[in-house]
C-alpha positions, 0 to 999 in steps of 0.5 A, a space after each residue: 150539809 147536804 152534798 156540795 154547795 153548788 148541788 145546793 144551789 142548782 136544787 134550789 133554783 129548779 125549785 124557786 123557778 117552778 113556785 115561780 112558774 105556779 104564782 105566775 100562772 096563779 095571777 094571770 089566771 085572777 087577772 083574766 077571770 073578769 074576761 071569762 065573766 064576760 065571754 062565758 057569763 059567769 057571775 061573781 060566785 062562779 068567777 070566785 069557784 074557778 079562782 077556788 079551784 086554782 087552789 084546792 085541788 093542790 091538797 089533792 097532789 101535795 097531801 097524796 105525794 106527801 105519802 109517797 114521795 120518799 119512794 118516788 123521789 124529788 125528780 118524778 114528782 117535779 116532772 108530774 107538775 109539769 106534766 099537769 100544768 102543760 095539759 091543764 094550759 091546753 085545755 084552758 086555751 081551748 076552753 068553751 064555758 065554764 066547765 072546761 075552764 074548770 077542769 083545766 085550772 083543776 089540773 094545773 091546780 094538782 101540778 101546783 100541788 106537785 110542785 109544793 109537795 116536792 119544794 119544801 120537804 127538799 127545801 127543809 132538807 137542803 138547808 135544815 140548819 136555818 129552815 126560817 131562812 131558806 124556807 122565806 127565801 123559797 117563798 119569795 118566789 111566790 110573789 116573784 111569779 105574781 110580779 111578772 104574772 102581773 106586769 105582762 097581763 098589764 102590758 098586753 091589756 084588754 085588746 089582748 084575747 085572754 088565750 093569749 095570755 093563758 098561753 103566755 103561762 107555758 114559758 115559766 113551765 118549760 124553764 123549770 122543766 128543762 132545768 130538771 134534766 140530769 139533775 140528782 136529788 137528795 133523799 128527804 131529811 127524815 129518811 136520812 135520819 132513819 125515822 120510820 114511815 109510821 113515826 112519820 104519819 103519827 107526828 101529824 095524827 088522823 085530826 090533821 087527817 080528819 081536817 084535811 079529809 072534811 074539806 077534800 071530800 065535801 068539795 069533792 061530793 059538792 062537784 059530783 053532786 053526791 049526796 051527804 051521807 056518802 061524803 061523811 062516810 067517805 070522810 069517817 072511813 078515810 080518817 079511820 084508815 090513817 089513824 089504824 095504821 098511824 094509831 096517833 091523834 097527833 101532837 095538840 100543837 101540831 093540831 093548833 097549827 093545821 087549823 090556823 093555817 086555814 084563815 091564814 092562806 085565807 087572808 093571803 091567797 084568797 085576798 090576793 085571788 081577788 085583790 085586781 077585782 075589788 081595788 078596780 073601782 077605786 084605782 079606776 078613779 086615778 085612771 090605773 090599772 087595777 093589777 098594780 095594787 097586786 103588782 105593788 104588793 108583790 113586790 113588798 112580799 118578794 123583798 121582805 122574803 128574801 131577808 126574813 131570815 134575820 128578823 125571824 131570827 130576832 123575833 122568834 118565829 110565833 113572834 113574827 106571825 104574831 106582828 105580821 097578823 096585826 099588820 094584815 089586818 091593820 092593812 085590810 081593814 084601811 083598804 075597805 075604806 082607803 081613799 088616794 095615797 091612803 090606799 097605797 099606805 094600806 096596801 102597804 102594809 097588807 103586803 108586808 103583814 103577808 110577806 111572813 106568813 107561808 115560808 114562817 108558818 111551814 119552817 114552824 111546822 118543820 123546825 118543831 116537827 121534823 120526824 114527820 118529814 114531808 106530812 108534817 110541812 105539806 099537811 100545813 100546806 095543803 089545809 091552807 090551799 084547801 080552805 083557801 080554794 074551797 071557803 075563801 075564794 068563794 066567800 068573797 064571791 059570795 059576800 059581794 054577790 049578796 052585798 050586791 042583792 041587798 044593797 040593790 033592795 035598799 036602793 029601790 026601797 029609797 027610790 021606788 025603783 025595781 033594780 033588783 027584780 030587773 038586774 038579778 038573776 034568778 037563784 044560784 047555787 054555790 058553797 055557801 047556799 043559794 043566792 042572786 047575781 046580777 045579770 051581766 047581759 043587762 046590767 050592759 043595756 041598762 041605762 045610765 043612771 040605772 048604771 052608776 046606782 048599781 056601781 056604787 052598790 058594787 063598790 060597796 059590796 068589794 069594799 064589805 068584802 075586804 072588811 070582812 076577811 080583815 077578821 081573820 088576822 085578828 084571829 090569827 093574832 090571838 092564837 100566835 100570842 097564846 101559842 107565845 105565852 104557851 112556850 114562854 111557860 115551857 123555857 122559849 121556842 126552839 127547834 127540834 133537831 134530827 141526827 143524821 147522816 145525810 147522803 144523795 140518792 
């Protein structure tokens, strides 16, 4: 055990409060985006690219302060994240169009990843003898953040201008700021069992570095508009230092579990990036609030969480995301088509799918690769964040804008009509290529029949949406049952243990 029980307790506050403070600024930015759509016309696609950008640059911080946080420490690397999500606030509220509203979720994006980077190698060191439980419960403060993100952005409603609801965001991020000061900090579980910084980096190996590296630079060069030959030289170039010096490609299994993690957080994260935007059409004809969908969920997630820790133990860690990726998907693919009470039905068992995935998925990375320390379980979460931010974010945007253009052509090729050379944009550029938007501006004078017809095509294109990443569960479902049968064949699943004696630094 690592130092007294109430240290143990005080560490893991400060930490469940800042994940608290990054889901919360994480919802009530995804609650505001269709105010920025309108106030800046931004279409669908450049909405879904600042949702994306609240994510991916966590890769940036998480990755990079996982190198050096056994040096700098648990404290400086939390006060960093406070640092970034104060100055990132600021520039948001005061934000003139798009790029502002950029650069500022881009910084409060890295404070998020500061935040995680610390969280759960310290989280993985406090209570190393039930990592599945403590890192569950850790997590439970993620849609604790998204509950009470949510509810206020539902009370103050539209009349409310959206920098006040930005504003709001700097509460949850002095609470856990204040809690900081005089606070002592244990050193990580792999530098109490003495395991080298290159034993460290060789259990995660230059792939792991290779997935990470490709995502990181290839939105990095899509920003900066530079050309493909200097991302892939950067890419080439950045790999082959960590693997010079980790001369280690990486344990397969380890491989297996980075690159599962990309539709993962895709199913989670992005899913939830969107989730008011694509059930607005369908609880608009109840007359609710959209955000409740993601208020409701939530909540699911934050209860589950909380005592995942005696299921997990019952089913086997790859057993549990193996059930929870059949209920995710189970649960998306009804809510493309869920209609009344069968909606809630779907989003409930979306919500309870996801509940396992993040805190189970960091604890298997943890449990099975502990020399790798703070790498090991915040590369997992760093290819998570990226592919989230980068592809998944901007995917559903893009799905929706080009289900939007096709079904606008069906539409006039039925009707004889011309919505689609009236109501959208010229080409636009994103990550996925070019494509048509509709024009927001016009689409407002537009008259009333022209109006429903393009609504309903609008509602379809959310409704593609979601049928869509239902896929990836799937996927997610294959692998765990063939990473099952694989430990099956080796004797079971069971954690690798660190002898150690621990000390407070």
């Amino acid at each position: 055990m690592n130092g007294s029980s109430d240290s143990r307790r005080r560490l893991f506050g400060i930490s469940f409060a800042a994940i608290t403070a990054t889901s919360f600024c994480f919802v009530l930015r995804a609650m505001v985006v269709d105010e920025w759509g309108v106030a800046f016309g931004l279409s669908e696609t450049e909405k879904g690219e600042l949702l994306g950008v609240g994510l991916w640059p966590f890769a940036i911080t998480i990755v990079l302060l996982s190198l050096v946080i056994d040096r700098i420490g648990f404290r400086r690397t939390f006060g960093f994240a406070a640092a970034c999500h104060i100055v990132g606030l600021g520039i948001l509220v005061t934000a003139s169009g798009y790029w502002p509203l950029y650069i500022g979720t881009f910084i409060m994006a890295l404070g998020n990843g500061a935040v995680e980077a610390a969280a759960n190698p310290l989280i993985a060191t406090l209570y190393h003898e039930d990592k599945p439980r403590w890192l569950n419960r850790l997590h439970a403060a993620w849609p604790l953040g998204l509950m009470l993100g949510g509810l206020f952005a539902i009370a103050l409603g539209g009349a409310v201008d959206w920098r006040v609801k930005t504003a709001i965001m700097a509460v949850p991020v002095l609470i856990y700021a204040i809690a900081l000061i005089g606070q002592r900090f244990p050193v990580s579980e792999r530098v109490a069992a003495g395991v080298s910084y290159r034993e460290m980096l060789k259990e995660a190996g230059f792939l792991s570095a290779l997935v990470i590296l490709s995502l990181m630079c290839m939105e990095i060069g899509r920003v900066a508009g530079l050309p493909g030959w200097a991302i892939v030289s950067a890419i080439a170039a950045l790999t082959a230092v960590y693997g010079v010096y980790a001369r280690s490609a990486g344990h397969p299994l380890y491989i297996i579990l980075v690159l599962v993690m990309i539709p993962l957080a895709i199913t989670e994260l992005s899913t939830d990036s969107w989730i008011v935007s694509l059930m607005e059409p369908e609880m608009a004809r109840w007359g609710i609030e959209a955000g409740w969908v993601l208020v409701y969920t939530a909540a699911i997630v934050f209860v589950i969480r909380l005592f995942a820790g005696a299921i997990v133990r019952v089913a086997t860690p790859l057993g549990t995301l193996a059930a929870a990726s059949a209920l995710a998907a189970i649960g998306l693919f009804w809510m493309a088509g869920a209609n009344g009470a069968a909606l809630l039905l779907a989003a409930t068992l979306y919500g309870i799918g996801k509940s396992f995935f993040w805190g189970t998925s960091l604890a298997v990375a943890s449990e099975r690769f502990p020399r790798g320390g703070a790498v090991t379980v915040n590369v997992m979460a760093g290819a998570g964040m990226l592919a989230a931010g980068i592809v998944g974010a901007s995917l559903l945007g893009t799905i929706q804008d080009r289900s939007t253009a096709a079904g606008l052509a069906a539409y006039d090729r039925a009707h004889e009509t011309r919505l689609a050379d009236i109501y959208l944009a010229d080409g636009k550029q994103g990550v996925f290529g070019s494509y048509r938007a509709l024009d927001a501006a016009a689409v407002a004078e537009a008259p009333a029949a022209e109006k429903q017809a393009i609504e309903t095509v609008v509602v379809e294109g959310k409704k593609g949406a979601l049928r869509e990443v239902a896929l990836l569960p799937v996927l997610m479902l294959l692998i765990y049952l063939a990473l099952i049968l694989f430990f099956r064949s080796r004797g079971g699943y069971a954690p690798v243990t660190l002898a150690a004696t621990r000390g407070e630094a």
